[in-house]
C-alpha positions as CSV (number, residue, x, y, z in Angstrom):
1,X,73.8,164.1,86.9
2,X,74.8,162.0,84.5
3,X,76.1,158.9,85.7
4,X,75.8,155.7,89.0
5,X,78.3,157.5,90.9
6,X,77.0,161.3,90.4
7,X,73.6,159.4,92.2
8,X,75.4,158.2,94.4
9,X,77.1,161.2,95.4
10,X,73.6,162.9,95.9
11,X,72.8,160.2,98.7
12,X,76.0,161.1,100.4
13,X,75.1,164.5,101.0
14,X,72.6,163.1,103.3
15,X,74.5,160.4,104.8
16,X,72.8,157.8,102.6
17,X,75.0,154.7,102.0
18,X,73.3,151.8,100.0
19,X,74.8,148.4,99.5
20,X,72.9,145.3,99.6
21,X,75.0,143.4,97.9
22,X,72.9,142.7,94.5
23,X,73.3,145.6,92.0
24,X,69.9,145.5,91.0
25,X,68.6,145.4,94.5
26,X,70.8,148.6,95.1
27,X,69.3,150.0,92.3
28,X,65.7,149.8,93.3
29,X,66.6,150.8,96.9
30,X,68.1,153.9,95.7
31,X,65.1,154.5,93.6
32,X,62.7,154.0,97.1
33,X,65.5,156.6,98.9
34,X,65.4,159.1,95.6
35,X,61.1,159.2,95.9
36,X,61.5,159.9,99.7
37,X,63.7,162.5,99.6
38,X,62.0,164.2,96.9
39,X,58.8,163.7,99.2
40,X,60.1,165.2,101.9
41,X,61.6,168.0,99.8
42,X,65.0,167.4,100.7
43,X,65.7,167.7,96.5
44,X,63.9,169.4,93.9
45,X,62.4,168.2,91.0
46,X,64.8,168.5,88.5
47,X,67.3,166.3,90.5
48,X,64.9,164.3,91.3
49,X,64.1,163.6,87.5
50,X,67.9,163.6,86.6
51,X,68.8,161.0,89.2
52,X,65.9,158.7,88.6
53,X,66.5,158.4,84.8
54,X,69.8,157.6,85.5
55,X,68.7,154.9,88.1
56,X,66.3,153.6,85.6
57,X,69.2,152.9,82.8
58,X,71.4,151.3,85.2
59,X,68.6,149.1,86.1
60,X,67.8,148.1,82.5
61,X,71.2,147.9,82.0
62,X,72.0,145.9,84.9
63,X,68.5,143.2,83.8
64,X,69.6,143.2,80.2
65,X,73.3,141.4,81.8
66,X,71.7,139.9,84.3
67,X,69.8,137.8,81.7
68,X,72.8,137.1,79.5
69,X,74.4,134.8,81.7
C-alpha cells in the first residue's frame, strides 16, 4: 500500500466510500474508519500500519498546501 488511492481501495472492499468534500477532512475520517476496522479485526496489523502511514503523509502533505495559499 503505497499510495491515496491503494487506501482507498481498501475501504471499498468494505463498501466504505468517504467524501466530505475537504481533503483534509477525508483524510482524518479515513483515519477514524482505518482504527475501526482494525478494531474490529476486519484488517491486520500490517495493513493497518501501511495504510495509516500513508494517510498520515497525505495529511501533512495536504496541511503543508493548505497553508501556502
Amino acid at each position: 500500500m503505497r499510495t491515496m488511492y491503494d487506501v482507498q481501495q481498501l475501504f471499498k472492499r468494505f463498501g466504505i466510500f468517504i467524501y466530505v468534500g475537504n481533503r483534509l477532512w477525508d483524510i482524518e475520517l479515513m483515519m477514524i474508519e482505518l482504527k475501526q476496522l482494525e478494531e474490529a479485526g476486519l484488517i491486520d496489523k500490517q495493513e493497518y500500519v501501511k495504510a495509516m502511514l500513508v494517510l498520515k503523509h497525505e495529511h501533512h502533505l495536504e496541511e503543508d498546501y493548505q497553508e501556502g495559499q
